[in-house]
Structure formats: structure tokens, C-alpha cells
C-alpha positions as CSV (number, residue, x, y, z in Angstrom):
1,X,20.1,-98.6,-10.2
2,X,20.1,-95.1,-8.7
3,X,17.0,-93.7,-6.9
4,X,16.7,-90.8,-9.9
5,X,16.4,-93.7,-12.3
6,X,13.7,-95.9,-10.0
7,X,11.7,-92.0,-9.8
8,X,11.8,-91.7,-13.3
9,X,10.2,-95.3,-13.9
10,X,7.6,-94.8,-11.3
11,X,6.4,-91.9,-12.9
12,X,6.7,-92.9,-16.4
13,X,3.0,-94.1,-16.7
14,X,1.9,-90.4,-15.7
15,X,4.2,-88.6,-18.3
16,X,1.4,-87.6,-20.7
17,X,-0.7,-86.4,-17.9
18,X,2.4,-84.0,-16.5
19,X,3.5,-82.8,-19.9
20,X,-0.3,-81.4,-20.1
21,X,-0.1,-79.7,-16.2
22,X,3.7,-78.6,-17.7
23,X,2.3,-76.7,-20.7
24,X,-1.1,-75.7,-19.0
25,X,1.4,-73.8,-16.6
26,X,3.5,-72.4,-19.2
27,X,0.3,-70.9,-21.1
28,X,-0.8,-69.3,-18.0
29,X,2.8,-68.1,-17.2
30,X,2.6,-67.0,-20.6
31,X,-1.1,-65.1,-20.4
32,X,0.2,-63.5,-17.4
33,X,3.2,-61.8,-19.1
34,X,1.2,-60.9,-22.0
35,X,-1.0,-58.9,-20.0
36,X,1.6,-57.6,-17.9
37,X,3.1,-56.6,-21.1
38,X,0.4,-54.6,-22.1
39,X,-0.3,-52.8,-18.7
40,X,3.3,-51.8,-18.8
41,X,3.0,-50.7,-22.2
42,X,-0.3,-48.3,-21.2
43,X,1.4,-47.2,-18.4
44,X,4.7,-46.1,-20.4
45,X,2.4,-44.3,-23.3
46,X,1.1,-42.4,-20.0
47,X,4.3,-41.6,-18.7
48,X,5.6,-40.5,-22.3
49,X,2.3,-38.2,-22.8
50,X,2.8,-36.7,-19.0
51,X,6.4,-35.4,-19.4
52,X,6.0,-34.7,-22.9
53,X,3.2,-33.0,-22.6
54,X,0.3,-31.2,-24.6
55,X,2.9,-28.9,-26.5
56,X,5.6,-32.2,-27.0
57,X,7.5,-30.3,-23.9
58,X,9.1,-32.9,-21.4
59,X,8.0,-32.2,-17.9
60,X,11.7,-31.1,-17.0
61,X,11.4,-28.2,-19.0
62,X,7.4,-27.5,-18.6
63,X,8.4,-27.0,-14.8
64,X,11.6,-25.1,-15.7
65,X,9.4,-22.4,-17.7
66,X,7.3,-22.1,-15.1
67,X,9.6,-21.7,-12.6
68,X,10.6,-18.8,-14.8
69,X,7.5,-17.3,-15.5
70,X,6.9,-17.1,-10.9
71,X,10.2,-15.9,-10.8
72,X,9.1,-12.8,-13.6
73,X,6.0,-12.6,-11.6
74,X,7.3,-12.1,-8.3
75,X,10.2,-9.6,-10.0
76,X,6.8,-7.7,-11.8
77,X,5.0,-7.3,-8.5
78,X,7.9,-6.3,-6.9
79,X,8.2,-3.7,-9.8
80,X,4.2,-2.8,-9.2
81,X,5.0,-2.5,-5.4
82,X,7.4,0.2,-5.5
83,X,5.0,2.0,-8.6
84,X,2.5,2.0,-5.6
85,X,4.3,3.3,-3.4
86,X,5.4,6.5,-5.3
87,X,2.0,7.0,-6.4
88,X,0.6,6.6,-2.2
89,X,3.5,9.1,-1.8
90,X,2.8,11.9,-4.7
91,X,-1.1,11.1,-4.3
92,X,-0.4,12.7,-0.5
93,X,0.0,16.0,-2.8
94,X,-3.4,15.5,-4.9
95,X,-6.0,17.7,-4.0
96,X,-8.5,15.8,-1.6
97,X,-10.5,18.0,0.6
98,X,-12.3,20.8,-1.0
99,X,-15.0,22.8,0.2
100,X,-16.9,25.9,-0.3
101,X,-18.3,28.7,1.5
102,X,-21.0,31.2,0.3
103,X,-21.9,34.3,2.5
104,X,-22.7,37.9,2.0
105,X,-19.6,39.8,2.8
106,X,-20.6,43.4,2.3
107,X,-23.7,44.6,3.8
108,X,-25.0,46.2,0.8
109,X,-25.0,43.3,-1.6
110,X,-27.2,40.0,-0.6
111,X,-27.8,36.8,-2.7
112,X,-24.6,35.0,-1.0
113,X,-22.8,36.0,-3.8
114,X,-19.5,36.1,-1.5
115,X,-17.4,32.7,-1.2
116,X,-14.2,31.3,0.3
117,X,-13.2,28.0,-1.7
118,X,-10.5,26.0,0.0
119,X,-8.6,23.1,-1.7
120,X,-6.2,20.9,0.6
121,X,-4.2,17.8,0.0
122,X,-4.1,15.3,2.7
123,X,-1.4,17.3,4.2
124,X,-3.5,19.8,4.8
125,X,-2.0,22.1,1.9
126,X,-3.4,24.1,-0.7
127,X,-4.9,27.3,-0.7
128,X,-8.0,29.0,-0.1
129,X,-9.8,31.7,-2.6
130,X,-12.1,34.4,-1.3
131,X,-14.2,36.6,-3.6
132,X,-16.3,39.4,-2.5
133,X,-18.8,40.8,-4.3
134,X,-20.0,44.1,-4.2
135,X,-22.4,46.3,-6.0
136,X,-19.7,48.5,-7.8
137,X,-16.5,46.4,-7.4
138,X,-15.7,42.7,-6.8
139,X,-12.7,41.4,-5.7
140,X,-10.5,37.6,-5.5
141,X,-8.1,36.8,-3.2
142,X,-6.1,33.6,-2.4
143,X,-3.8,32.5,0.7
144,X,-1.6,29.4,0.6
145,X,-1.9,26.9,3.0
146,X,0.6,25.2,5.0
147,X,-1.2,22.6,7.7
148,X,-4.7,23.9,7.6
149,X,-3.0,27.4,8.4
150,X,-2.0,30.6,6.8
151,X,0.4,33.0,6.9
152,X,-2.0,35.3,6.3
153,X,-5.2,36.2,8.7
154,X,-8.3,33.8,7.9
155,X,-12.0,35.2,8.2
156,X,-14.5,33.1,9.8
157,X,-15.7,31.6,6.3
158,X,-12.0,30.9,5.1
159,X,-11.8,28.9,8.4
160,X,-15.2,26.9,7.9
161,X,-14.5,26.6,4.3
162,X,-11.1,24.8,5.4
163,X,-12.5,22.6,8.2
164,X,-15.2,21.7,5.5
165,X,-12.4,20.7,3.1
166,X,-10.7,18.8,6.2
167,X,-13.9,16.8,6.5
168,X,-14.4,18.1,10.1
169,X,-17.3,19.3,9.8
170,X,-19.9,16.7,9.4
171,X,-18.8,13.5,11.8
172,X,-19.2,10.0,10.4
């Protein structure tokens, strides 16, 4: 006789009690795949509603778009950022500084009925207007500005006018 066959008598008497530890293994073997089953199952229904997404999109092309949509973004503010910069540049020629002088000019008139308007750009450009009034005549005039200066001789309240515009004036 061979020692498998001696084993196999030996353990003959205990038969009914291993077939029950045999299939008591095999159902827990079994409850552990069924529930590793469904765990697997949740996690794939996860994974499906992830890269499909809320609009049935696959992640693949949900990223794609918005890569897209930066790109357009960055190419729009790049767009914006020269805008702004033309308008900084043209907005240099806006009027920004104005100002305006009242006196009596002519000693026979009173009620500082005189004035010297100056309008500059932030270049210091523009012009300034000066009207004089008189009893019997009244009279406009206007000298470009190039730099805060003129061509053409300033009176005293043409200048203060213009540092007025300038913002000189009053010290912050």
C-alpha cells in the first residue's frame, strides 16, 4: 500500500466533517467575489458617468474643448491688450486738463466778465480762448498750444488758466 492510500484511510472517518469546512470555504470564497463584483461594478458606473460626463461627452473630449476654449481666451485677451493699448495711446490726445480764468480786462467794464479758457491733452496740447469784454465791443481769441506753450504771447491769465488746466496749481 502506498502512503496516499494509508492518508486517505486515516482520514476517511472525518470526510463528512471536511466536505462541510470544503463548501463553508467555497461559500465564503464565493460571498467575497460577489461583493467584489458589485464594488467593481459601482466603481465602473462611476468611471462611465466621469468621462462621459453631464452632457454624454467623454472626458477626452470635455478636456479637449476646454483646452480650446483657454486657447480662444488667451488669443481674446491678447486681442483686448493691443485694443488697450491704442486707446492709452489716442486717449494721450483726449482733452484732460481744462481750466478757466475770469478777470476784468478793460478798465471800464467790471463783473469779471473777461476769461481765458485753456483745454490741454496730457501732452500738454490744446488751445487756449480768451474773450474780452467791453462796454461797446467784445472780442474772442484762441492760441494753439504745443507743451503748455504758444507761439503766440500769453497774458498773465492765459498762463494761470493753463497751469490751472495742468493741475499745477492746487498741490495734492
Amino acid at each position: 500500500m502506498s502512503w496516499l492510500t494509508e492518508v486517505g484511510q486515516a482520514l476517511q472517518p472525518y470526510y463528512p466533517i471536511l466536505f462541510l469546512l470544503t463548501l463553508i470555504f467555497c461559500l465564503v470564497l464565493l460571498a467575497l467575489f460577489l461583493v467584489e463584483r458589485r464594488r467593481t461594478a459601482e466603481l465602473l458606473g462611476r468611471l462611465r458617468s466621469l468621462t462621459r460626463g453631464s452632457e454624454g461627452v467623454s472626458l477626452e473630449e470635455a478636456l479637449g474643448r476646454l483646452g480650446d476654449e483657454v486657447a480662444n481666451a488667451a488669443h481674446r485677451s491678447q486681442e483686448l491688450e493691443g485694443r488697450l493699448g491704442n486707446l492709452d495711446h489716442r486717449a494721450q490726445r483726449f482733452i484732460q486738463g481744462m481750466a478757466l480764468e475770469r478777470y476784468d480786462a478793460l478798465q471800464d467794464a467790471s463783473g469779471e466778465l473777461s476769461f481765458s479758457w485753456a483745454l490741454l491733452d496730457s501732452l500738454g496740447n490744446g488751445a487756449v480762448l480768451t474773450g474780452l469784454y467791453g462796454r461797446t465791443e467784445y472780442r474772442l481769441y484762441a492760441k494753439p498750444l504745443r507743451n503748455g506753450g504758444s507761439y503766440y504771447p500769453l497774458t498773465s491769465e492765459e498762463k494761470r488758466a493753463i497751469e490751472k488746466a495742468k493741475g499745477l496749481d492746487n498741490p495734492r
